[in-house]
PAZAPA-4460 file (N, C-alpha, C; in steps of 0.05 Angstrom, whole numbers, plus 32768, in hexadecimal, padded with zeros to 4 digits):
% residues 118
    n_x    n_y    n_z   ca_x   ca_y   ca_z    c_x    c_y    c_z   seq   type   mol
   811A   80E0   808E   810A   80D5   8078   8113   80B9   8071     1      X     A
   8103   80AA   8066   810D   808B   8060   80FE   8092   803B     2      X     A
   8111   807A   803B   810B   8077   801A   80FA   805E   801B     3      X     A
   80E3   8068   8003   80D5   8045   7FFF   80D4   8041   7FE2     4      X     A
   80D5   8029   7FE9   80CD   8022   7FC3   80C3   8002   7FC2     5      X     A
   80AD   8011   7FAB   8098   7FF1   7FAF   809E   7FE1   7F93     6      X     A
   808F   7FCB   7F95   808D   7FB1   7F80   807B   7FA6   7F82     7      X     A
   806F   7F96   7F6B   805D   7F85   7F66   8048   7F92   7F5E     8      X     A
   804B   7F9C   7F52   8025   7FA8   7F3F   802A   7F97   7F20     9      X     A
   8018   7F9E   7F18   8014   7F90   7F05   7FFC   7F8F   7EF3    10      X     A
   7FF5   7F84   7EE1   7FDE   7F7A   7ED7   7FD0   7F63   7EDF    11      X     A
   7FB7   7F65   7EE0   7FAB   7F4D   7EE9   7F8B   7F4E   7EE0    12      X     A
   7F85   7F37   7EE8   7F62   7F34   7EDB   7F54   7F3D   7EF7    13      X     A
   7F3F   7F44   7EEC   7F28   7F49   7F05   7F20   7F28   7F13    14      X     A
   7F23   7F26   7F2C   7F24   7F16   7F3C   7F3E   7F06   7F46    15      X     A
   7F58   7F17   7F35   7F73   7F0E   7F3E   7F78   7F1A   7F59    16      X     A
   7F8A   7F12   7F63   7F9A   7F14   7F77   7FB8   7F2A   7F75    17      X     A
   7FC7   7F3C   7F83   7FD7   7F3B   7F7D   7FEB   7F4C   7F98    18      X     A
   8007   7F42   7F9B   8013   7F4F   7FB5   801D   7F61   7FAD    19      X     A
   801F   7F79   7FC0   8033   7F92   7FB3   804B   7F91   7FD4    20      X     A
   805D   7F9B   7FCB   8073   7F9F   7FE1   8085   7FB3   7FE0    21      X     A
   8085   7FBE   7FFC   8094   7FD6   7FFF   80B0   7FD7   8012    22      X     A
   80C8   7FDB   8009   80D9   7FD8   8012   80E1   7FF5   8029    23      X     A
   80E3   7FF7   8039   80E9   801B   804B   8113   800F   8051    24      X     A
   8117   802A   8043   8139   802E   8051   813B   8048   8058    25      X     A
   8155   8043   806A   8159   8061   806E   8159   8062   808B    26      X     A
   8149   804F   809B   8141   8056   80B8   812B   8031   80B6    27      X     A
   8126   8038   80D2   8116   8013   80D9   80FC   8022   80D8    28      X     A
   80F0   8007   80C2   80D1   8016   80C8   80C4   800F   80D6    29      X     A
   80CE   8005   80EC   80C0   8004   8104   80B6   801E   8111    30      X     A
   80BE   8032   8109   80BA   8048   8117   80A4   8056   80FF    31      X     A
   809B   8053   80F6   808B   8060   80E3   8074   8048   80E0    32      X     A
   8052   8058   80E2   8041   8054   80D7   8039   8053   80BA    33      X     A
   8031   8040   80B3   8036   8035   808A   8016   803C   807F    34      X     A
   801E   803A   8062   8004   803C   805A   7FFF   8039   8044    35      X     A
   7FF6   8030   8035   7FF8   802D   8013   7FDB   8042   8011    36      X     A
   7FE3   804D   7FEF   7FC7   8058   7FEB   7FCC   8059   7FC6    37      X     A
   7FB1   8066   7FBE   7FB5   8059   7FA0   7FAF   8071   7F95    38      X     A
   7FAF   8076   7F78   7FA9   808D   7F6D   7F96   807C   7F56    39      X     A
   7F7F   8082   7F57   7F74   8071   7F3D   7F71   8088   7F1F    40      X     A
   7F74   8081   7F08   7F74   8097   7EEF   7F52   80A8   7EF7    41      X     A
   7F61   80C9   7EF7   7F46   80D8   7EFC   7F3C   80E1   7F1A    42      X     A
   7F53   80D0   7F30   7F3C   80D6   7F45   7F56   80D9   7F56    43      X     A
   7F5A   80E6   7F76   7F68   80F0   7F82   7F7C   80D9   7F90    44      X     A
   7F8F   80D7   7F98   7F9B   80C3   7FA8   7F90   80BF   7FD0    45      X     A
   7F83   80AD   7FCA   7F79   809E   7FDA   7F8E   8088   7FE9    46      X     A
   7F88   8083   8009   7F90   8072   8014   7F7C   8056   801F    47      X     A
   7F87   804C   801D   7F7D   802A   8017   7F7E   8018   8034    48      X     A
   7F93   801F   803A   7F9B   800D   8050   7FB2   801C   8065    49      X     A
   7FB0   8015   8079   7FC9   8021   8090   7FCF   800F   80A0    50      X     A
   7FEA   800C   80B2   7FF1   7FFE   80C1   8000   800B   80D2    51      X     A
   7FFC   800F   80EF   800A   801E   8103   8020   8010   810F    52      X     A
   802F   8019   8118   804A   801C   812C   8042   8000   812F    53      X     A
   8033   7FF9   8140   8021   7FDC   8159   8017   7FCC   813E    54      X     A
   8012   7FD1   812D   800C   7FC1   8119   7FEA   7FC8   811B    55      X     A
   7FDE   7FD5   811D   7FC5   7FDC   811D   7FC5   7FE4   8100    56      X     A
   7FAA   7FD9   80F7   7FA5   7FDB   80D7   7F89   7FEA   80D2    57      X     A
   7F8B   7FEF   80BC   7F70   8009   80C2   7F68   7FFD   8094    58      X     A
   7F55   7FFA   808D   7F56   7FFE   8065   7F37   8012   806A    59      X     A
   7F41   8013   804D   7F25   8024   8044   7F0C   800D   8040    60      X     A
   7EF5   8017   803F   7EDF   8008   8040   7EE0   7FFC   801A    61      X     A
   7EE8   8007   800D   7EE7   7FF8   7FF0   7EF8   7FDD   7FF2    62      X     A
   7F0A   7FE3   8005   7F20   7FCB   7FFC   7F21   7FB5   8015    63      X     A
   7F0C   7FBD   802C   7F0F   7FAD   8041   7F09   7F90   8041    64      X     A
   7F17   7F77   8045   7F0D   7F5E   8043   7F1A   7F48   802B    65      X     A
   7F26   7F65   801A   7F3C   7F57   8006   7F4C   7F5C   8007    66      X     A
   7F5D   7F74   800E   7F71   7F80   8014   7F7F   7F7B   8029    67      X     A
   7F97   7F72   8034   7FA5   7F6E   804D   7FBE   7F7A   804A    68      X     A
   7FC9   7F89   8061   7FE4   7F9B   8064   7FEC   7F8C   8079    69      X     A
   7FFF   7F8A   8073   8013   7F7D   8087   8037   7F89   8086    70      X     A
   8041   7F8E   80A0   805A   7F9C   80A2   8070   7F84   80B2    71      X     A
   8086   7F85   80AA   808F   7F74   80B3   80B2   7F87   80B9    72      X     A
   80AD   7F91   80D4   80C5   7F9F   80D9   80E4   7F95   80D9    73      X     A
   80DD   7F7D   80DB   80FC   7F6B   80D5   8105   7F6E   80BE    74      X     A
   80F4   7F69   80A8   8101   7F79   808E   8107   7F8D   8081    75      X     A
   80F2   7F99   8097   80ED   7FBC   8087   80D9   7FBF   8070    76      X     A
   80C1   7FAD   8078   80B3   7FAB   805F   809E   7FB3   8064    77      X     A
   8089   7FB8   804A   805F   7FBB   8054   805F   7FAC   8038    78      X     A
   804A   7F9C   8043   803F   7F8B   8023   8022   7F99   8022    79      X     A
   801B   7F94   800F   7FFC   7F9B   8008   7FED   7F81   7FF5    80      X     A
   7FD5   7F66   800C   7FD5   7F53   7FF4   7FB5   7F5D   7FEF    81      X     A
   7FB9   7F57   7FD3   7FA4   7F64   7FC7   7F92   7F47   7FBE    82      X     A
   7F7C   7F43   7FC7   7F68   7F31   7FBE   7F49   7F3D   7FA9    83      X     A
   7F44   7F21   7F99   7F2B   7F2D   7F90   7F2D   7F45   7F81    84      X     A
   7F3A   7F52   7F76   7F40   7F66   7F6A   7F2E   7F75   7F55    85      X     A
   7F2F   7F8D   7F4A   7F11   7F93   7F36   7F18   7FAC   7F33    86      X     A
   7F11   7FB2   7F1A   7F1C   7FC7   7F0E   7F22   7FDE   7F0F    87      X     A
   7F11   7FE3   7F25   7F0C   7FFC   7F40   7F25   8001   7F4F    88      X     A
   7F34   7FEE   7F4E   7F4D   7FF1   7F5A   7F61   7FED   7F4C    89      X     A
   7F60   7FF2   7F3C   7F6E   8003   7F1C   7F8A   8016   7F2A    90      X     A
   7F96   801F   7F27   7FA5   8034   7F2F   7FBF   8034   7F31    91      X     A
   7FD3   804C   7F3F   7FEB   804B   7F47   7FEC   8049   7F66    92      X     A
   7FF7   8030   7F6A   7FFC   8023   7F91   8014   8037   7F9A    93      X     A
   800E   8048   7FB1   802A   804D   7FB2   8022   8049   7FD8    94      X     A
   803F   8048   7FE2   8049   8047   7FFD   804E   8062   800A    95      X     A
   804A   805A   801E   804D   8073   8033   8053   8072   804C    96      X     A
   806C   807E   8057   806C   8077   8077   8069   8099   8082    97      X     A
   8067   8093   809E   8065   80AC   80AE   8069   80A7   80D3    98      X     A
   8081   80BA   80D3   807B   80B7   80EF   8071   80BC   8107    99      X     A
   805C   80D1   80FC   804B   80E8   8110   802B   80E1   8108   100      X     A
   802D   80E7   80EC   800D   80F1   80E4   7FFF   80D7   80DE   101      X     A
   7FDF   80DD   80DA   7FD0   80C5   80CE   7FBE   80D0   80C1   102      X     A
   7FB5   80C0   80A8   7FCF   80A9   80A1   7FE4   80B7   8095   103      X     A
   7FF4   80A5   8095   800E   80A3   808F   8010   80B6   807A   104      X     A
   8024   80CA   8076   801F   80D0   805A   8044   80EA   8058   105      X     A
   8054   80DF   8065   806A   80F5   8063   8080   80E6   804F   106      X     A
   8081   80CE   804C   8096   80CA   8034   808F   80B2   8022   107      X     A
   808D   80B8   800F   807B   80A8   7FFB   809A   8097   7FE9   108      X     A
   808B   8080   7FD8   8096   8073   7FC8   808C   807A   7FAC   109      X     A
   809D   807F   7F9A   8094   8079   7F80   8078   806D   7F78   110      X     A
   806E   805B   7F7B   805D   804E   7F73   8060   803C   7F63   111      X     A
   8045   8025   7F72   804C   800F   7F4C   8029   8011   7F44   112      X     A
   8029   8002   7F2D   800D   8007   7F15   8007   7FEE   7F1F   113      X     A
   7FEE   7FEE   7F26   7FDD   7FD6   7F20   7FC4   7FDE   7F12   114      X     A
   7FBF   7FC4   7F01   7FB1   7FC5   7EE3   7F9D   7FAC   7EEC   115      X     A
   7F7F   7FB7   7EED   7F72   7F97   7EF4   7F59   7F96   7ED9   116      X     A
   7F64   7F83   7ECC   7F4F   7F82   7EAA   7F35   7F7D   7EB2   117      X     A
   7F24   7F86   7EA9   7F0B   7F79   7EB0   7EFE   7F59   7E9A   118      X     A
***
């Protein structure tokens, strides 16, 4: 198991911008497929975005075109930049790596809140 733990949520206005980042210890996350997904108030936890082993990236159709995941195995990191933002994407961000299944979904992070005002 690796440990993750994210940063950067926040508050923000509808049409802000904002990065979230996930740190993986415990093991190189090179070996694990990533994945952020959100929980919005009322509705089930959803995944948003994925990034494989090879760096192959996969988002959901709500968030495609603003959203970019990017993994950077030298640090042990997955960012999530969040563009264009809207209230719809309201929620708790949390991280996820995995080294078998898809998506990703065997060891999660805490989560952070992002708040987008309308």
């Amino acid at each position: 198991q690796v440990q993750l733990v994210e940063s950067g949520g926040g508050l923000v206005q509808a049409g802000g911008s904002l990065r979230l980042s996930c740190v993986v210890s415990g093991h190189t996350s090179a070996l694990y497929a990533m994945a952020w997904y959100r929980q919005s108030p009322g509705k089930q936890r959803e995944v948003v975005a994925t990034v494989g082993k090879g760096g192959v990236t996969w988002y959901a159709t709500s968030v495609k075109g603003r959203f970019t995941i990017a993994r950077d195995n030298a640090k042990n990191t997955v960012e999530l930049q969040m563009h264009a933002l809207t209230p719809e994407d309201t929620g708790v961000y949390y991280c996820a790596a995995d080294p078998t299944n898809w998506p990703p979904r065997r060891d999660w992070g805490q989560g952070t809140q992002v708040t987008v005002s309308s």
